[in-house]
C-alpha positions as CSV (number, residue, x, y, z in Angstrom):
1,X,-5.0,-6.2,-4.5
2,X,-7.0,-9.6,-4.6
3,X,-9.5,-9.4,-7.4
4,X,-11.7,-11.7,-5.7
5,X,-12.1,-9.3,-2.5
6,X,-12.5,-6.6,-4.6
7,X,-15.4,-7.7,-6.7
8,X,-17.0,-8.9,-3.5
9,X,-16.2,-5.2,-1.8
10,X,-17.3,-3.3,-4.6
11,X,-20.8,-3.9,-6.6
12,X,-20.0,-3.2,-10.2
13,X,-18.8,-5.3,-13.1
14,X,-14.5,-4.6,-13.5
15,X,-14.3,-4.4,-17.0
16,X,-10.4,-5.1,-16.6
17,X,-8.7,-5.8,-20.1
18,X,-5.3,-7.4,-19.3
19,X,-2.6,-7.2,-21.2
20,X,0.0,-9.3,-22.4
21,X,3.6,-7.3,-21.9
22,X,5.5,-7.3,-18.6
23,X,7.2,-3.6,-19.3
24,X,6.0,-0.4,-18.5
25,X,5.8,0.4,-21.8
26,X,2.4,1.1,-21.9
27,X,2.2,3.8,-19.8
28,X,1.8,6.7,-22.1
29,X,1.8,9.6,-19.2
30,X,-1.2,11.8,-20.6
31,X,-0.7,13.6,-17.2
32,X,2.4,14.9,-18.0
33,X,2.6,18.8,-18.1
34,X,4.3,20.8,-21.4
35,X,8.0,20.4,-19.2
36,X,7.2,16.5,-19.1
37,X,6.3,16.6,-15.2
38,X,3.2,15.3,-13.3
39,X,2.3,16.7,-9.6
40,X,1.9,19.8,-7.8
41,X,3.5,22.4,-5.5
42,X,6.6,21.8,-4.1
43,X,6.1,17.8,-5.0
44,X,6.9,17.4,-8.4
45,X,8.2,14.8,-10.3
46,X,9.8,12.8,-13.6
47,X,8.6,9.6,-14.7
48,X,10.8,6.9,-15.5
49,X,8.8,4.0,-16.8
50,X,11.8,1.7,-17.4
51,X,13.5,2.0,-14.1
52,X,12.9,-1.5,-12.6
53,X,12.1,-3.3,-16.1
54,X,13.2,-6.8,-16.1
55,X,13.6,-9.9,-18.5
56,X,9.9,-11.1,-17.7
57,X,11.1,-15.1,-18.7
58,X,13.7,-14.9,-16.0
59,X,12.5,-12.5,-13.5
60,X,8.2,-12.1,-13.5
61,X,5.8,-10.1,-11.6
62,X,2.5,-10.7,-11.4
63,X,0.5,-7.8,-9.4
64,X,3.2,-5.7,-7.8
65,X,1.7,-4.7,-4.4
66,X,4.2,-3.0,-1.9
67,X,7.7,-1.8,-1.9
68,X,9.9,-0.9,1.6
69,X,13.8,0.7,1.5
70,X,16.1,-0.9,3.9
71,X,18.5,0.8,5.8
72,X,21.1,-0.1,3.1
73,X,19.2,2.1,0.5
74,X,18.0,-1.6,-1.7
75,X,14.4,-1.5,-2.8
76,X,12.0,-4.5,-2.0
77,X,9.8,-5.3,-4.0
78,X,6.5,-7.5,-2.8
79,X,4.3,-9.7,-5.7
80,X,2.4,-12.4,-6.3
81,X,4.3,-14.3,-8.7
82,X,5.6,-17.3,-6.9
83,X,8.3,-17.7,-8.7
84,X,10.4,-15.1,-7.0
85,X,7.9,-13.2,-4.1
86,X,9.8,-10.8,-3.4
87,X,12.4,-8.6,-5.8
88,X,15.8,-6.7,-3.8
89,X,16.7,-3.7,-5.9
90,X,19.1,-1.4,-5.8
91,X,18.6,2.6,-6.5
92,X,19.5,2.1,-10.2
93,X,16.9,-0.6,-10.9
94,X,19.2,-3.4,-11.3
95,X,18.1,-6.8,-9.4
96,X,20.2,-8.3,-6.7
97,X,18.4,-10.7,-5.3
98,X,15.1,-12.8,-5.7
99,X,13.3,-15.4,-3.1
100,X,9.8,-16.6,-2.1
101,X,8.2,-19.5,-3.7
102,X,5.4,-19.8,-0.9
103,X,2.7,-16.9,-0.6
104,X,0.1,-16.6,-3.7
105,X,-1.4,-14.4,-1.4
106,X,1.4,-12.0,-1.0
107,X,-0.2,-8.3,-0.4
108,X,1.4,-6.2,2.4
109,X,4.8,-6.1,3.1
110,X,6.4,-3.5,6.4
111,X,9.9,-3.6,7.4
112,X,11.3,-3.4,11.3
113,X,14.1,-2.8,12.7
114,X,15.1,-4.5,16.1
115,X,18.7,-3.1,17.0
116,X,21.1,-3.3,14.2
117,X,19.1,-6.1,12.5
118,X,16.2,-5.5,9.7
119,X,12.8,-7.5,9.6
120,X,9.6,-7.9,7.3
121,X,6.4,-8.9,7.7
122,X,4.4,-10.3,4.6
123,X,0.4,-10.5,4.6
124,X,-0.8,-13.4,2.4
125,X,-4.5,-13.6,2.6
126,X,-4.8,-16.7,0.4
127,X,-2.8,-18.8,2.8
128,X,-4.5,-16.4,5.9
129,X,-1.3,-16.0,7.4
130,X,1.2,-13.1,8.2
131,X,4.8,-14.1,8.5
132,X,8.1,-12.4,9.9
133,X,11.1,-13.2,8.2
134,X,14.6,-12.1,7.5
135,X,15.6,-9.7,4.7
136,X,16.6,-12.7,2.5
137,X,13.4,-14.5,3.6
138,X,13.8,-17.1,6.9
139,X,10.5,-17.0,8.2
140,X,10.6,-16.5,11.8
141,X,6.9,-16.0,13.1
142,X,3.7,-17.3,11.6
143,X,1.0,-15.9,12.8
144,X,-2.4,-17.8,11.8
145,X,-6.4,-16.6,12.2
146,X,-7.4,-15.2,15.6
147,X,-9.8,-17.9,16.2
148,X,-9.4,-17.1,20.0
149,X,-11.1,-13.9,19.7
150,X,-14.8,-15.5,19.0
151,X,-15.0,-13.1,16.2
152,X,-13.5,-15.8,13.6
153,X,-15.6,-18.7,12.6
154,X,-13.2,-20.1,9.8
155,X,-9.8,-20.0,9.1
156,X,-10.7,-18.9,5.4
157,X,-12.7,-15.2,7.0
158,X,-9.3,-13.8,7.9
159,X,-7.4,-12.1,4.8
160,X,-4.9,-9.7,6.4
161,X,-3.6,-7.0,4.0
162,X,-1.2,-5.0,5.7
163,X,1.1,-4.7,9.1
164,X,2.2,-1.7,10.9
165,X,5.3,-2.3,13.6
166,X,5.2,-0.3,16.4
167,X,8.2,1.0,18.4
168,X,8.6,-1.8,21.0
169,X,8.0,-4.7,18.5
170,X,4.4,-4.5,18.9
171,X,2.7,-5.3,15.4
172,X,-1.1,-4.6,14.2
173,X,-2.5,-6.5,11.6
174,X,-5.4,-5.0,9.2
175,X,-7.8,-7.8,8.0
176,X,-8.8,-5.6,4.7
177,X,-10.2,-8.6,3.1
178,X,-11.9,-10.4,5.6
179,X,-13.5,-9.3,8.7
180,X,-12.4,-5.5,9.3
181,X,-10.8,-5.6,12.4
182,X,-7.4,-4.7,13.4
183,X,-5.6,-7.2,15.4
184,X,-2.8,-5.8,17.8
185,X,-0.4,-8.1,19.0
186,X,2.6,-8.0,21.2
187,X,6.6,-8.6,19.6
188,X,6.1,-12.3,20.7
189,X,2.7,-12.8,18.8
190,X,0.4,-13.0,21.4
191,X,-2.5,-11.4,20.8
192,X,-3.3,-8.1,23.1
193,X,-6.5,-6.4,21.4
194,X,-8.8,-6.8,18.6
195,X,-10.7,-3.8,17.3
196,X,-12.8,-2.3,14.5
197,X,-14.6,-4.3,12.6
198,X,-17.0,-4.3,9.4
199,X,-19.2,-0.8,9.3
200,X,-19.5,2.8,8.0
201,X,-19.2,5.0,11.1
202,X,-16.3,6.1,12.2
203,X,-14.7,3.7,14.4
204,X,-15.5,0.6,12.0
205,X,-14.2,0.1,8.2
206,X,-14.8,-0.7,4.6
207,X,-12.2,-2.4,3.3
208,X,-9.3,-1.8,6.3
209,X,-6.6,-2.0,3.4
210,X,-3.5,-0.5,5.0
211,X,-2.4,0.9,8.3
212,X,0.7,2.6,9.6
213,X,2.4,4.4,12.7
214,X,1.9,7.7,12.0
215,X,4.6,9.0,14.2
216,X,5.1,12.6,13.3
217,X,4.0,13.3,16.6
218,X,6.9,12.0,18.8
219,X,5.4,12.2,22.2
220,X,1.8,10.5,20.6
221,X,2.3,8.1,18.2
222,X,-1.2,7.1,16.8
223,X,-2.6,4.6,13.9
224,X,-3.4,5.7,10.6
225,X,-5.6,3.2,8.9
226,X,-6.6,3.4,5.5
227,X,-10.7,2.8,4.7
228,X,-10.7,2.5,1.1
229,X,-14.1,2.1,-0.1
230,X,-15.0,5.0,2.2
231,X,-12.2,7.5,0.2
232,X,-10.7,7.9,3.9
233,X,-8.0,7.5,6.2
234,X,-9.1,7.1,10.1
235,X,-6.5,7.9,12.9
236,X,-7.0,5.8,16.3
237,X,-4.5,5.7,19.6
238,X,-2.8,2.9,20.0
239,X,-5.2,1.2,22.3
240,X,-7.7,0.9,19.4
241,X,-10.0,4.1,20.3
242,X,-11.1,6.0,17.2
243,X,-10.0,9.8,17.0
244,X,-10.5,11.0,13.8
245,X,-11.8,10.5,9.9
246,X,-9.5,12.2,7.2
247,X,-12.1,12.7,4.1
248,X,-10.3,11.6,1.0
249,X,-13.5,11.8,-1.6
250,X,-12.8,10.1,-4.8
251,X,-9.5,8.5,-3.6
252,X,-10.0,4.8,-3.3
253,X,-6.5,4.6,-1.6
254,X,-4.2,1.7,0.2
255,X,-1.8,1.9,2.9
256,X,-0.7,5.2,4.0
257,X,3.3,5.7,4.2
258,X,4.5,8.4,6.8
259,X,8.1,10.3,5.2
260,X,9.0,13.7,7.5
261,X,5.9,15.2,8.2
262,X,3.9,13.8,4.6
263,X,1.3,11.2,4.2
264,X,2.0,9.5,0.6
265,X,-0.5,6.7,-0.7
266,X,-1.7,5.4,-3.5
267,X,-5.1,5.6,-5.1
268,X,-6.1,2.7,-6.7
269,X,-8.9,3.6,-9.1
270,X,-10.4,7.2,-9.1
271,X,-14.0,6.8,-10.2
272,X,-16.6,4.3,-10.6
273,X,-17.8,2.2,-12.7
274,X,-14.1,0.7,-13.0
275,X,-11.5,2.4,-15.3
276,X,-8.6,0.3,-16.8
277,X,-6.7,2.9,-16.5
278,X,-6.9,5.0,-13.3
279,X,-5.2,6.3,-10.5
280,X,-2.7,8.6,-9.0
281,X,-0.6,9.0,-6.0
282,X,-1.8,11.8,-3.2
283,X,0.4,13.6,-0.8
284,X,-0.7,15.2,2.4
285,X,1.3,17.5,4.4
286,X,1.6,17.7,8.2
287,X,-1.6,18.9,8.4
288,X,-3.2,16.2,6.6
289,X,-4.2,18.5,3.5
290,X,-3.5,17.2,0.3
291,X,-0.9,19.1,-1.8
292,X,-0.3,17.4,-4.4
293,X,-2.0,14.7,-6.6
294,X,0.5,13.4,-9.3
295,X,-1.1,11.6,-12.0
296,X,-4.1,13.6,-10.8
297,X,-5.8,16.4,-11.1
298,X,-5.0,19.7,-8.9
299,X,-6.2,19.3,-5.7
300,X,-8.3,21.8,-3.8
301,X,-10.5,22.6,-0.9
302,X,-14.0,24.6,-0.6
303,X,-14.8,25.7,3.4
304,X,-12.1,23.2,4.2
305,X,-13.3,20.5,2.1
306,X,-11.2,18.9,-0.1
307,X,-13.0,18.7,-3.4
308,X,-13.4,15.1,-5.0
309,X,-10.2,13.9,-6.7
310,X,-10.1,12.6,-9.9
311,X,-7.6,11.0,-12.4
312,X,-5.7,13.0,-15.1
313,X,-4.3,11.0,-17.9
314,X,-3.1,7.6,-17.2
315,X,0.3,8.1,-16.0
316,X,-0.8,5.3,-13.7
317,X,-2.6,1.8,-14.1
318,X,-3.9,0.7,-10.6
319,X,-1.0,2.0,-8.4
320,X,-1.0,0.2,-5.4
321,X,2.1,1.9,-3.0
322,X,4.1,4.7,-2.5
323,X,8.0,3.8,-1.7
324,X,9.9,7.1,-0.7
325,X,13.7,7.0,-0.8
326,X,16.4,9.7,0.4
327,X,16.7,12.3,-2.5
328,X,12.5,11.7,-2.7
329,X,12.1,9.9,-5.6
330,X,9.4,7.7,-5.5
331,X,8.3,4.0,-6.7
332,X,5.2,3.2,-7.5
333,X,4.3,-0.8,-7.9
334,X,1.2,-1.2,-9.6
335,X,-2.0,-3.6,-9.3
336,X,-4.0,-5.5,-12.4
337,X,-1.3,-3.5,-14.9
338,X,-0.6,-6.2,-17.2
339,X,2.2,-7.5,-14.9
340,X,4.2,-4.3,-14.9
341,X,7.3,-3.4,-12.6
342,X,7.3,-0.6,-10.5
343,X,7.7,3.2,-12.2
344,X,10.3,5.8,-10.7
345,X,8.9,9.0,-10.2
346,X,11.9,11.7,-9.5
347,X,11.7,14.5,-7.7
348,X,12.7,17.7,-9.2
């Protein structure tokens, strides 16, 4: 997350104390239960603070903000540190690879697949770009602010924070730290549609942070969008036109990621005024109820209301996505954690 947008979205002083280490040592996992576990349910999990530890003098992370598995079963790992953007693991938490030099704005990072061939698109909203580039990091598209849509009068109001790739190459942008729109555009670039846009009802956003297909529904793919400071997630077609609000209350969440039939995302910060050490992970199932809450407390529901969600321990420092791999595990990169790599979490 960019701390600037924050303190601009939110109205309260951070409070942050930053720390000097770059392990994951200082995670001391007050959330675990008596067998060591956090979660609930049938989602249940270990923590493994070490698994993607690095020397920080030859490999460095900054804020750690998104993670995506390619097809080959390596881990990527988006952050801010220009001195190597982006971080190719494989399952056991050893490096293989490091590039990017070029976005100090690096924030949202969705892989694609076109054929046989694998794709990502990075959001920097310092540079106000989103690129597509190869998996070892040839940019091939740059797309730059929408100034043709009148809604734009500066490069420097467009701060895109996430993509979401639809089946035919289509792509939508989320501008979650600028102007609140979602910009849909075809596998060219060209832009087809703009909507949203900076509000509280339901078919405009707070701090449009992340976005994804949600295709659990084969025959009606739709778009899950993330509305952070509004603790929600909103679900629209395709063509832009709102359908629904999923109330999250006390979840200050980022992108939603779609596994099976689950929702997994990360909340960011739990309560107000800031906590340096908050958040937890949620878990929805295919009916959009939450079932489990690791790092958090038990989640529950009153007359079908899901009752306000809160941290438990500090398992978690500002967690910022959920990677899922094929056994389940999870990996959680982390935001403002005193420049920690991302924590395993498997499933038992």
């Amino acid at each position: 997350m960019d701390r600037r947008s924050f303190n601009k979205l939110l109205p309260y002083t951070l409070g942050v104390t930053m720390f000097p280490f770059s392990t994951n040592a200082g995670n001391l996992n007050h959330s675990l239960d008596s067998h060591g576990i956090i979660g609930h349910g049938d989602f249940r999990y270990k923590v493994d603070t070490q698994w993607g530890v690095q020397d920080s003098g030859k490999i460095p992370v900054n804020d750690c903000h998104e993670m995506v598995q390619d097809k080959r079963g390596n881990l990527i790992l988006l952050t801010n540190e220009t001195k190597n953007n982006v971080l190719i693991y494989d399952r056991s938490g050893k490096v293989l690879k490091t590039w990017g030099t070029e976005f100090p704005g690096a924030h949202g990072l969705t892989i694609s697949q076109e054929g046989e061939e694998e794709f990502l698109f990075i959001t920097d909203h310092d540079r106000n770009q989103v690129f597509k580039t190869t998996l070892d990091g040839r940019i091939l598209m740059t797309i730059n602010y929408p100034h043709e849509t009148g809604k734009y009068e500066k490069r420097e109001k467009f701060r895109p924070t996430e993509i979401a790739v639809a089946p035919n190459g289509d792509f939508y942008i989320a501008d979650g730290y600028g102007e609140q729109y979602i910009l849909h555009y075809d596998y060219k670039g060209t832009l087809l549609n703009i909507f949203g846009g900076r509000g509280d009802s339901g078919q405009f956003f707070n701090n449009a942070h992340g976005i994804c297909l949600d295709n659990r529904n084969k025959d009606n793919p739709t778009l899950l969008i993330s509305a952070r400071v509004q603790n929600a997630l909103k679900r629209f077609t395709l063509q832009g036109d709102y359908i629904e609000t999923i109330k999250l209350p006390g979840a200050f969440i980022s992108r939603p990621v779609i596994d099976e039939e689950n929702v997994y995302t990360a909340v960011l910060v739990s309560k107000m005024p800031w906590n340096s050490e908050s958040g937890f992970v949620l878990i929805l199932d295919k009916n959009n109820e939450v079932v489990s809450a690791p790092g958090g407390g038990h989640p529950s529901y009153e007359n079908g209301n899901l009752n306000k969600l809160v941290q438990k321990g500090n398992t978690f420092k500002h967690p910022h996505d959920v990677c899922i791999d094929a056994d389940k595990n999870l990996y959680i990169p982390q935001w403002s954690s005193g420049k920690t790599y991302p924590i395993k979490l498997e499933r038992i």
